[in-house]
Residue frames as qw, qx, qy, qz and C-alpha x, y, z in Angstrom:
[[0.812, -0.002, 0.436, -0.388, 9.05, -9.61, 34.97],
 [0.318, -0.177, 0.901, 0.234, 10.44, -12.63, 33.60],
 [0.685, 0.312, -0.220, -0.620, 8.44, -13.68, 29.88],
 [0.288, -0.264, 0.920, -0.023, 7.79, -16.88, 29.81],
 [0.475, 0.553, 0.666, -0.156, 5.46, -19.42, 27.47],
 [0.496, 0.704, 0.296, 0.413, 4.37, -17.81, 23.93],
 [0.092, 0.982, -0.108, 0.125, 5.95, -14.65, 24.82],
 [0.604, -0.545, 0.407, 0.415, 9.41, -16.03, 26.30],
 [0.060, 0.817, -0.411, -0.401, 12.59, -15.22, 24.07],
 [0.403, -0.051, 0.909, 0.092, 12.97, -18.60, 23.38],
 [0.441, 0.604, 0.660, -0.077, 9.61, -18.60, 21.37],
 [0.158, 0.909, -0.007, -0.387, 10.56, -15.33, 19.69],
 [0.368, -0.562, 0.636, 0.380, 13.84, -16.40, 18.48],
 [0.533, 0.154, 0.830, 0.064, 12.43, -19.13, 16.74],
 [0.457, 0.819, 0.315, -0.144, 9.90, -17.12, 14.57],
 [0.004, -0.791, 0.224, 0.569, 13.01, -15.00, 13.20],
 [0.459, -0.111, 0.812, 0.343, 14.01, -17.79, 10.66],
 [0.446, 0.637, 0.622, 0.088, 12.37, -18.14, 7.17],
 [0.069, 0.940, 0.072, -0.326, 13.31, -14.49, 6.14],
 [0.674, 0.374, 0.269, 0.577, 14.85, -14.16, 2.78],
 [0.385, -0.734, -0.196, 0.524, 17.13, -10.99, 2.38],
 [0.298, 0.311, 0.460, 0.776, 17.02, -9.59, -1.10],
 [0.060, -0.226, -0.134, 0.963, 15.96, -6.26, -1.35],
 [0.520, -0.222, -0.444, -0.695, 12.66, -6.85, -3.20],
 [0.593, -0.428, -0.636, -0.247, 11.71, -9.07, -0.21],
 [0.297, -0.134, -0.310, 0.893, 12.85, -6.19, 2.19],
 [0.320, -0.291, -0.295, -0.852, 9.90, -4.21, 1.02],
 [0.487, 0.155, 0.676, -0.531, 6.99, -4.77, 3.09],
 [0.124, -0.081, -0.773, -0.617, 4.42, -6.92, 0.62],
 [0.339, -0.566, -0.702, -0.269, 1.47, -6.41, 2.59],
 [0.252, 0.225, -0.230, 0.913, 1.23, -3.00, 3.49],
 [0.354, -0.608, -0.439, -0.559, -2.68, -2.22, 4.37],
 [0.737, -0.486, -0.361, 0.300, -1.81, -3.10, 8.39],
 [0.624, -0.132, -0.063, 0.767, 1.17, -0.88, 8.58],
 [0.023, 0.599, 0.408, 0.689, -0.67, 1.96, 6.40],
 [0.548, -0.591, -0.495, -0.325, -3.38, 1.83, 8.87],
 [0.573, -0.567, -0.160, 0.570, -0.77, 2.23, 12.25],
 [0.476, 0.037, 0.026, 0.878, 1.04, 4.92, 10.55],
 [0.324, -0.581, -0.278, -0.693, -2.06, 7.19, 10.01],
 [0.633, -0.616, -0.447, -0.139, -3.31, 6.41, 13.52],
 [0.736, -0.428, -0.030, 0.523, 0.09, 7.13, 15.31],
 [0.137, 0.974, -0.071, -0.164, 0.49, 10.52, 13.22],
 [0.694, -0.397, 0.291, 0.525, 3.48, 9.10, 11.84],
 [0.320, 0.912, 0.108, 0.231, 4.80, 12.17, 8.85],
 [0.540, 0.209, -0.255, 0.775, 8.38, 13.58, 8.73],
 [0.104, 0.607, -0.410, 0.673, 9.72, 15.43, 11.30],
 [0.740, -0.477, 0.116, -0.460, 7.60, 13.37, 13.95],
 [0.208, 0.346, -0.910, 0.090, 9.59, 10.46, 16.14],
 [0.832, -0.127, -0.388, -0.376, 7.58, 7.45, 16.20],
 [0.342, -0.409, 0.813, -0.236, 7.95, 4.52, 18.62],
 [0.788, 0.008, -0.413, -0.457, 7.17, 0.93, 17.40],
 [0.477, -0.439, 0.604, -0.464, 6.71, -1.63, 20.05],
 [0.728, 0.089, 0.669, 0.117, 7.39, -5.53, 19.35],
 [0.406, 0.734, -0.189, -0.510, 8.54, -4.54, 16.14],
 [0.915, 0.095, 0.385, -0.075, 9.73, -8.24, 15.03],
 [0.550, 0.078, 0.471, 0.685, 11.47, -8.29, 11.51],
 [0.011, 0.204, -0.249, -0.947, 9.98, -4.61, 10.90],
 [0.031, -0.483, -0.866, -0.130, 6.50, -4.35, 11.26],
 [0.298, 0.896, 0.328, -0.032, 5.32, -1.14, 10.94],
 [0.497, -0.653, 0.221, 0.526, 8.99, 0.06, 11.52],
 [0.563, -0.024, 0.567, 0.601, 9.90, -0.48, 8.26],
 [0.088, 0.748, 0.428, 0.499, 7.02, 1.30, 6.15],
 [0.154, -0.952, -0.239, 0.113, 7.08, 4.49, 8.60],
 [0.506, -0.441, 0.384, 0.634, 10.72, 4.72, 7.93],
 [0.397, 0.461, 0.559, 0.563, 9.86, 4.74, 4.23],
 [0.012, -0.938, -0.337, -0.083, 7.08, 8.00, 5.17],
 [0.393, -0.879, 0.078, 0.257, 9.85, 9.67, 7.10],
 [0.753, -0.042, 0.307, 0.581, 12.90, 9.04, 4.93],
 [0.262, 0.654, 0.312, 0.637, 14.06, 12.33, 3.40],
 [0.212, -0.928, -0.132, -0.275, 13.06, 14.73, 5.90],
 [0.330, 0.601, -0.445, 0.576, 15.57, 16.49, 7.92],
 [0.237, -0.428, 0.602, -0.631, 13.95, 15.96, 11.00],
 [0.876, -0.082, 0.162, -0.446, 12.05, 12.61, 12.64],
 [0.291, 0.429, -0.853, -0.064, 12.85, 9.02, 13.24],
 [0.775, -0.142, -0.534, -0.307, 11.77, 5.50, 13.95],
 [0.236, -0.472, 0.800, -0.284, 12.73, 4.05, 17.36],
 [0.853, -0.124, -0.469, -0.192, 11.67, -0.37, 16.57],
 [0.289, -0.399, 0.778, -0.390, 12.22, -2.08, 20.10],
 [0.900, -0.071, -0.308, -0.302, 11.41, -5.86, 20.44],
 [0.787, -0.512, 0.319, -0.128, 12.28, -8.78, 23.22],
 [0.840, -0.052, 0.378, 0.385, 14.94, -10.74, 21.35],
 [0.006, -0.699, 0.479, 0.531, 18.25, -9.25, 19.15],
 [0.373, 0.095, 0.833, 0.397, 17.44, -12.12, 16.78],
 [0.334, 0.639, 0.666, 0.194, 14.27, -10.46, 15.35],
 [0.224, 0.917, 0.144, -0.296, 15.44, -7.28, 15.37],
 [0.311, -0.646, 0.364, 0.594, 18.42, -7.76, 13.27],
 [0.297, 0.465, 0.771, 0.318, 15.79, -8.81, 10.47],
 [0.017, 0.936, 0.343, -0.079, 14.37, -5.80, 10.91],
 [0.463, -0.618, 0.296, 0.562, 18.10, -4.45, 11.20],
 [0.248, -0.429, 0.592, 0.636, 19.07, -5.37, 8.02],
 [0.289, 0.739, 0.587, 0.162, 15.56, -5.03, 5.86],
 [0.205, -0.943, -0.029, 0.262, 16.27, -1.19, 7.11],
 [0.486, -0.260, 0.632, 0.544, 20.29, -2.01, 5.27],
 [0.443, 0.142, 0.729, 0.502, 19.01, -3.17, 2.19],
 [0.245, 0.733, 0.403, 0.490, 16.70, -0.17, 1.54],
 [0.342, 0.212, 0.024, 0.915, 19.31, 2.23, 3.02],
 [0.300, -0.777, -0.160, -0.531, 16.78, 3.86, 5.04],
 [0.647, 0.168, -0.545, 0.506, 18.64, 5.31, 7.89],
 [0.401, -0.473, 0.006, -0.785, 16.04, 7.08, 9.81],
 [0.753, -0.525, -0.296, -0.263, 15.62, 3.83, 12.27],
 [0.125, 0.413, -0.816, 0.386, 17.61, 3.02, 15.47],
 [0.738, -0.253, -0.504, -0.371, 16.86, -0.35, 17.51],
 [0.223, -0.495, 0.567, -0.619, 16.78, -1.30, 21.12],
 [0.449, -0.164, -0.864, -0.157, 15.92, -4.41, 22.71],
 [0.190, -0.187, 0.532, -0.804, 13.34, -4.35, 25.27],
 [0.127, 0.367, 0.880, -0.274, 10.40, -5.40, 27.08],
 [0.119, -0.668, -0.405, -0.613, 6.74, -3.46, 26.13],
 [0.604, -0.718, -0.346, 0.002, 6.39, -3.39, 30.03],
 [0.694, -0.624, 0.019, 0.359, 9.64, -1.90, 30.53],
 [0.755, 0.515, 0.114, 0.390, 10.86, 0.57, 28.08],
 [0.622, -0.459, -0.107, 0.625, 14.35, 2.27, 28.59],
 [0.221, 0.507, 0.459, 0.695, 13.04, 5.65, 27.46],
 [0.036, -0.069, -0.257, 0.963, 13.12, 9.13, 29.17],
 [0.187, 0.674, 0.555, -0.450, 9.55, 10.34, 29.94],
 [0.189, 0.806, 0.118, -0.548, 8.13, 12.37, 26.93],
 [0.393, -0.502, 0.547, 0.542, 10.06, 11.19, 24.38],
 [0.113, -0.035, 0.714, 0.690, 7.89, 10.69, 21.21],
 [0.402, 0.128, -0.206, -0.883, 4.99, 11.71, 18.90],
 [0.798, 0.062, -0.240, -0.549, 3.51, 8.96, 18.30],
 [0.095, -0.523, 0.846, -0.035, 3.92, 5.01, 18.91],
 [0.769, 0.216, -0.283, -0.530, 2.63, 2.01, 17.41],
 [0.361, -0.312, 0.876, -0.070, 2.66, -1.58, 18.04],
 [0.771, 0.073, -0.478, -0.415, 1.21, -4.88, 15.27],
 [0.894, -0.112, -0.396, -0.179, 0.19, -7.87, 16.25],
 [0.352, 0.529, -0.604, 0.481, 1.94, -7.32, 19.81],
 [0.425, -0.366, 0.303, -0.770, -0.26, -6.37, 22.53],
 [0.912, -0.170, -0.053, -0.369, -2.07, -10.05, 22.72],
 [0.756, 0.268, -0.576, 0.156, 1.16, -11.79, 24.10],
 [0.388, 0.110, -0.678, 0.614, 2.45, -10.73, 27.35],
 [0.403, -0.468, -0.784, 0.073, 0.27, -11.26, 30.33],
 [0.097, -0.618, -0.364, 0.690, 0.46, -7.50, 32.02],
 [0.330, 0.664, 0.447, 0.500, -1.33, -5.45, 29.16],
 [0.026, -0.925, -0.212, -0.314, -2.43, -2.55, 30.51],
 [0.620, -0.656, 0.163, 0.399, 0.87, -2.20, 32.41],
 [0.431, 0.123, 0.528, 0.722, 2.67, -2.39, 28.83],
 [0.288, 0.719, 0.326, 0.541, 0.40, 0.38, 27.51],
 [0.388, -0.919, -0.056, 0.036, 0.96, 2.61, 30.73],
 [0.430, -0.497, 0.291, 0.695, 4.97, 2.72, 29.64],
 [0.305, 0.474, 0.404, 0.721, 3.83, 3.22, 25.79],
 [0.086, -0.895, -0.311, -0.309, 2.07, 6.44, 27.82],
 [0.643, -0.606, 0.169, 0.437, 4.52, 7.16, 30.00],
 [0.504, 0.028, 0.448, 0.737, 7.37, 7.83, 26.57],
 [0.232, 0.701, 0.568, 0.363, 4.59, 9.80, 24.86],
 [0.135, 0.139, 0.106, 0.975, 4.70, 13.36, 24.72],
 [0.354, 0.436, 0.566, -0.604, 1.32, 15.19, 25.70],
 [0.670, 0.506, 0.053, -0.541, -1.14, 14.52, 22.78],
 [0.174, 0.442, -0.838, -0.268, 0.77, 12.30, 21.22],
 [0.800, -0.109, 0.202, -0.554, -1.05, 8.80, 20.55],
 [0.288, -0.316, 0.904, 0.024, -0.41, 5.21, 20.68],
 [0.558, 0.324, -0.453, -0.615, -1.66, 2.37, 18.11],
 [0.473, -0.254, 0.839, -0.087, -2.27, -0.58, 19.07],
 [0.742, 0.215, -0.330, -0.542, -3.58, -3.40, 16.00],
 [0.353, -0.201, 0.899, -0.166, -4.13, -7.01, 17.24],
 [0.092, -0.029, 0.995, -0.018, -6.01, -9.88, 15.55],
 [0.595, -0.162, -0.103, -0.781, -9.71, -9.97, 15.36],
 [0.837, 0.063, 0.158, -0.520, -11.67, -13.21, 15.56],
 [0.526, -0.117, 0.808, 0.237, -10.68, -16.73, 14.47],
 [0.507, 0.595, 0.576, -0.238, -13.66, -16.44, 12.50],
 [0.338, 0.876, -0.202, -0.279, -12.41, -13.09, 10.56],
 [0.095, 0.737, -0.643, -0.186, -9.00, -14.79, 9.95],
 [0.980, 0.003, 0.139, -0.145, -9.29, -18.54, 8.37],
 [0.459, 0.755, -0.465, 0.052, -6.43, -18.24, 7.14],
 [0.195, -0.493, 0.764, -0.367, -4.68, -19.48, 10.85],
 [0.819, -0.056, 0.553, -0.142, -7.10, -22.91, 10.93],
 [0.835, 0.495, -0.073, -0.228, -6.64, -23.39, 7.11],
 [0.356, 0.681, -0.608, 0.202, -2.63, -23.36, 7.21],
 [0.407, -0.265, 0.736, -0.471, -2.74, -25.55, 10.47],
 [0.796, 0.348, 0.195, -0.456, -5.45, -27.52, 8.90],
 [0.800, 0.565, -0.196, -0.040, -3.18, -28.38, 6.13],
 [0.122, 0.655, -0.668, 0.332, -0.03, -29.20, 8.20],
 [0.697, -0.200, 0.565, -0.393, -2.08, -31.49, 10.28],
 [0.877, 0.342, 0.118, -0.316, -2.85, -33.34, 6.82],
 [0.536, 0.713, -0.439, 0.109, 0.33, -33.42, 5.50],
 [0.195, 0.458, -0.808, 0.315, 2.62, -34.76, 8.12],
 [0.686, -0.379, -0.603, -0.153, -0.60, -36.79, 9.88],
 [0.492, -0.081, -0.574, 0.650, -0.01, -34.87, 13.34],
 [0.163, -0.902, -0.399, 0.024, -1.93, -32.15, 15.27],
 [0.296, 0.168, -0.026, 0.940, -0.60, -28.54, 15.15],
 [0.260, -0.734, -0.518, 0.353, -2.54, -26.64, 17.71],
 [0.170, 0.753, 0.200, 0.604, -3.74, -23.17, 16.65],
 [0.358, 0.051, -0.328, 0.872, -2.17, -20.30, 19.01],
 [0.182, -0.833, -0.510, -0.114, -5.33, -19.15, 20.76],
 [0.442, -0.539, -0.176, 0.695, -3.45, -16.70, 22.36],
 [0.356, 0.132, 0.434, 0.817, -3.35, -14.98, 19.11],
 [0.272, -0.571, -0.514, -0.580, -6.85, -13.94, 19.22],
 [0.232, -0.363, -0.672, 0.603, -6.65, -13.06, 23.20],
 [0.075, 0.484, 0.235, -0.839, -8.25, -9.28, 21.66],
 [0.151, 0.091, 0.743, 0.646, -9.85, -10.40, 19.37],
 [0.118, -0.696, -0.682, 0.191, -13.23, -9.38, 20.93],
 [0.273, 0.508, 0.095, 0.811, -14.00, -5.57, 19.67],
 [0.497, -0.776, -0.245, -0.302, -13.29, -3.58, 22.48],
 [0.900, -0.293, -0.231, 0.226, -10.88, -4.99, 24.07],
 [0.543, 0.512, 0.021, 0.666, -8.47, -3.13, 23.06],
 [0.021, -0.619, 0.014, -0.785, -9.92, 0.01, 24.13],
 [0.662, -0.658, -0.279, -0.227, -10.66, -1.12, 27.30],
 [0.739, -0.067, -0.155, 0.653, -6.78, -1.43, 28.07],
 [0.511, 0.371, -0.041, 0.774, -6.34, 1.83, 27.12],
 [0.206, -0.698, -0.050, -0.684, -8.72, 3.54, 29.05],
 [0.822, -0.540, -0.165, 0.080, -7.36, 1.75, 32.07],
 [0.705, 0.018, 0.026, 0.708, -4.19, 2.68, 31.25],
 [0.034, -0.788, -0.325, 0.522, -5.21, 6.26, 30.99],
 [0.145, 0.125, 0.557, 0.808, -5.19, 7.42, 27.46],
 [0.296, 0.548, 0.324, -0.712, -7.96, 9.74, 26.59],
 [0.482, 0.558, -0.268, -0.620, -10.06, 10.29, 23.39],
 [0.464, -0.043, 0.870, 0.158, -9.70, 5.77, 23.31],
 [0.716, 0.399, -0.259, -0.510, -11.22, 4.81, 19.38],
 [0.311, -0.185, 0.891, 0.274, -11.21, 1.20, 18.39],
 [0.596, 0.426, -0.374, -0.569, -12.01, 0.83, 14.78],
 [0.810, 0.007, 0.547, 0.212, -11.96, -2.92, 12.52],
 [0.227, 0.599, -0.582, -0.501, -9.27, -2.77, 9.51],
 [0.612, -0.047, 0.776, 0.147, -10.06, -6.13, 7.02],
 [0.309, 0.614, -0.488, -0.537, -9.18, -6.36, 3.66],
 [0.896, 0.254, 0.263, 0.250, -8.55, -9.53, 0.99],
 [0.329, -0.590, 0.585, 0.448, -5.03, -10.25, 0.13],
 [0.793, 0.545, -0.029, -0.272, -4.97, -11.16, -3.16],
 [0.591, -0.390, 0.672, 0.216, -2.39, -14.53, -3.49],
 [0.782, 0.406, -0.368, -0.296, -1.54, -15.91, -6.87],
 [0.956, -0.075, -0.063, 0.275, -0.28, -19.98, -6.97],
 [0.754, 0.343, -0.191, 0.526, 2.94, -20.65, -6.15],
 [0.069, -0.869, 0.117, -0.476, 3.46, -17.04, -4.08],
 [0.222, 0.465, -0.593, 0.619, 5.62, -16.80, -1.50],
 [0.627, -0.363, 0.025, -0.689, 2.78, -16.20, 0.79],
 [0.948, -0.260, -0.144, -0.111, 2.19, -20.11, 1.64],
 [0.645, 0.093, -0.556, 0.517, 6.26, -21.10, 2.39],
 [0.020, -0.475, 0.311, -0.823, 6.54, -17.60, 4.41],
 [0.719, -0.358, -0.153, -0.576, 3.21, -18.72, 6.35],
 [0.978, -0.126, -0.162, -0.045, 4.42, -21.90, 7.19],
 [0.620, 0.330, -0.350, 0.619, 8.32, -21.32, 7.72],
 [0.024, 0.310, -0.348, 0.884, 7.88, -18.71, 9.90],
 [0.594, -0.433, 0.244, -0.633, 5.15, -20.23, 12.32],
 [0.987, -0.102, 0.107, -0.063, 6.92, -24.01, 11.95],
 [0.082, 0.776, -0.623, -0.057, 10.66, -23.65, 11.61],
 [0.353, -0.322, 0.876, -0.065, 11.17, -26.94, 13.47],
 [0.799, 0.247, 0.516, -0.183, 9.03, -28.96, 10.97],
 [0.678, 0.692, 0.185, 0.165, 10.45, -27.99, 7.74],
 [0.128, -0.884, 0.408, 0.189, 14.12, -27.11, 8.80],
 [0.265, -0.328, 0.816, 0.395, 15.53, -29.85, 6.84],
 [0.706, 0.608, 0.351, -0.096, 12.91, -29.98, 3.84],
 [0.529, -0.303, 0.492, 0.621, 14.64, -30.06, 0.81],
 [0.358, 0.084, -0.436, -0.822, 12.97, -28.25, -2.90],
 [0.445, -0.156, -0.727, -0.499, 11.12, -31.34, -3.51],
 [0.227, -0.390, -0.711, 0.538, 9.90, -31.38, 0.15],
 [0.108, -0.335, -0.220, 0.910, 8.93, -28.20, -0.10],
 [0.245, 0.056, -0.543, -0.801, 6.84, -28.82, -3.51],
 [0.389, -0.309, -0.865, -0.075, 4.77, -31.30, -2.19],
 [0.192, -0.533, -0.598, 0.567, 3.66, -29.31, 0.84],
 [0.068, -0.302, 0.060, 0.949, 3.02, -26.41, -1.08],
 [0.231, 0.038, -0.637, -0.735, 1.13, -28.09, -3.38],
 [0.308, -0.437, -0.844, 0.027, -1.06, -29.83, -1.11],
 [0.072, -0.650, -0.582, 0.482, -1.59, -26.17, 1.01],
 [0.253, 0.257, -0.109, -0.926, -2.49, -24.60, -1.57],
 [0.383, -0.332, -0.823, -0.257, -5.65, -27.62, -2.34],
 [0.292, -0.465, -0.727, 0.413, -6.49, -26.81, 1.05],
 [0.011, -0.515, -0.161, 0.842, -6.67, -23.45, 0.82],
 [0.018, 0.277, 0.768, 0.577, -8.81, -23.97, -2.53],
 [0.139, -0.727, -0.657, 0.144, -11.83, -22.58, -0.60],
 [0.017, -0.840, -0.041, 0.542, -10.83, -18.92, -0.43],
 [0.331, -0.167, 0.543, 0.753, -10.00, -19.13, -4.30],
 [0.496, 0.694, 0.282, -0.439, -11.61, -17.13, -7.22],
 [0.620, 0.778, -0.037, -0.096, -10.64, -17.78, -10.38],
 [0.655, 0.432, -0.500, 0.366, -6.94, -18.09, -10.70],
 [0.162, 0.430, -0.551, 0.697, -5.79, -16.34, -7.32],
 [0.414, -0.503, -0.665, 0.366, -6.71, -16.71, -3.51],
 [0.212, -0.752, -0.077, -0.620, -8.56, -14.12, -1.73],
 [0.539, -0.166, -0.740, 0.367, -7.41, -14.27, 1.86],
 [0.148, -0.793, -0.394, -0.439, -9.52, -12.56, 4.21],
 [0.464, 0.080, -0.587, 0.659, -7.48, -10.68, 7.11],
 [0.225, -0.793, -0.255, -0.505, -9.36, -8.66, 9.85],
 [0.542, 0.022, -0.418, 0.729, -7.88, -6.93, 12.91],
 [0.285, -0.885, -0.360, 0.082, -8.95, -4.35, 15.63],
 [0.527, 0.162, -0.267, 0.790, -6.98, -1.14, 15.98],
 [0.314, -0.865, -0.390, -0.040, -7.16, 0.90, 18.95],
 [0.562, 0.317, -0.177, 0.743, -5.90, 3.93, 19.93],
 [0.597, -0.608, -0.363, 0.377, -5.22, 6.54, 22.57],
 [0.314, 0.755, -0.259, 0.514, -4.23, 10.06, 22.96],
 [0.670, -0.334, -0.455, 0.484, -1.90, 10.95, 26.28],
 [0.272, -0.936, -0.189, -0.115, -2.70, 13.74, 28.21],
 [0.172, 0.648, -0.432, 0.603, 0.05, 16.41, 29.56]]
């Protein structure tokens, strides 16, 4: 099925930009998400994982870390466009972890032998393309018996100001409307999740809420990354001092989720999950 709208390649492509490639900013920096799939998806050497929409190496990257070393197990990161996985390609380069291999593909249409892994995880994927519970019936399909799938998506607007505040401040700054991606929050309703899965036939469905505070100091990456990588086309020809001024104004805006020196940013998400039956 053709992807078309927020989920077409086009749109995907776009996001890959903004990604600096030094090896300290290869690391995941905000690991509590990823943690939180790997436990759930049983991911632990010798076990081969699937991650689905894996982007520039979203959980792909940290389960590679878990599994590095061991003689047996490996990552498999699949995602719709060869632009975001060769971020993910070469994050996986720069910390020499050689435990992943990548594949481009649909979620609805992966090109994987029946049975083929332990476990299989997917971030902030599952609320884009328009046949869900078809996409989780091939993550069950690939799965081994007992093996389980992860799915973690979004929560609420509500849980996650973060998305009006940055939007909020982009509107102010260039005097234009930047429409928030409702789509983001399509599962954002607890439940939802699990309601895929048990349509999809997974057994033993759990959906849990993970939300945490990030803890931002001024100046952090955090705000360019935020902005670069959900506005390429506004700020592809900013220049330093472009770039100071906007920074400096969203981080005023975002003055509301500060304590003391640093920002607290609150993040909340649903993860659900699924075992597959023999």
């Amino acid at each position: 099925m053709a992807q078309t709208g927020e989920n077409s390649p086009d749109h995907w492509k776009s996001r890959s930009v903004g990604w600096q490639l030094s090896t300290a900013e290869a690391e995941p920096r905000d690991d509590v998400f990823n943690q939180a799939l790997a436990n759930a998806a049983g991911a632990r050497p010798g076990k081969d994982i699937l991650d689905l929409a894996a982007g520039t190496g979203e959980p792909c990257i940290s389960m590679a870390k878990i599994l590095q070393g061991a003689k047996t197990g490996s990552v498999t990161a699949t995602d719709l466009t060869f632009e975001m996985l060769s971020v993910a390609k070469r994050r996986a380069a720069l910390l020499e972890y050689s435990n992943i291999r990548f594949a481009i593909s649909t979620m609805e249409a992966l090109p994987f032998a029946d049975n083929s892994f332990d476990g299989a995880t997917c971030r902030l994927g599952l609320m884009f393309p328009a046949e869900k519970t078809a996409c989780a019936r091939e993550a069950r399909r690939v799965l081994k018996p007992g093996g389980r799938v992860a799915y973690l998506c979004w929560g609420t607007l509500a849980a996650n100001p973060a998305f009006e505040l940055f939007a909020g401040a982009m509107e102010s700054y260039f005097e234009e409307e930047f429409p928030l991606r409702m789509v983001r929050y399509s599962l954002g309703e607890p439940g939802s999740i699990a309601a895929i899965l048990e349509e999809a036939g997974f057994s033993d469905v759990r959906e849990e809420i993970v939300s945490y505070e990030r803890e931002i100091a001024p100046g952090d990456n955090y705000f360019r990354h935020g902005i670069s990588r959900t506005w390429p086309e506004s700020v592809k020809n900013f220049s330093d001092a472009d770039w100071t001024s906007l920074l400096k104004h969203t981080e005023e805006v975002f003055s509301e989720l500060r304590r003391g020196e640093n920002f607290f940013i609150p993040n909340s998400a649903n993860l659900g999950t699924g075992m597959a039956d023999g």
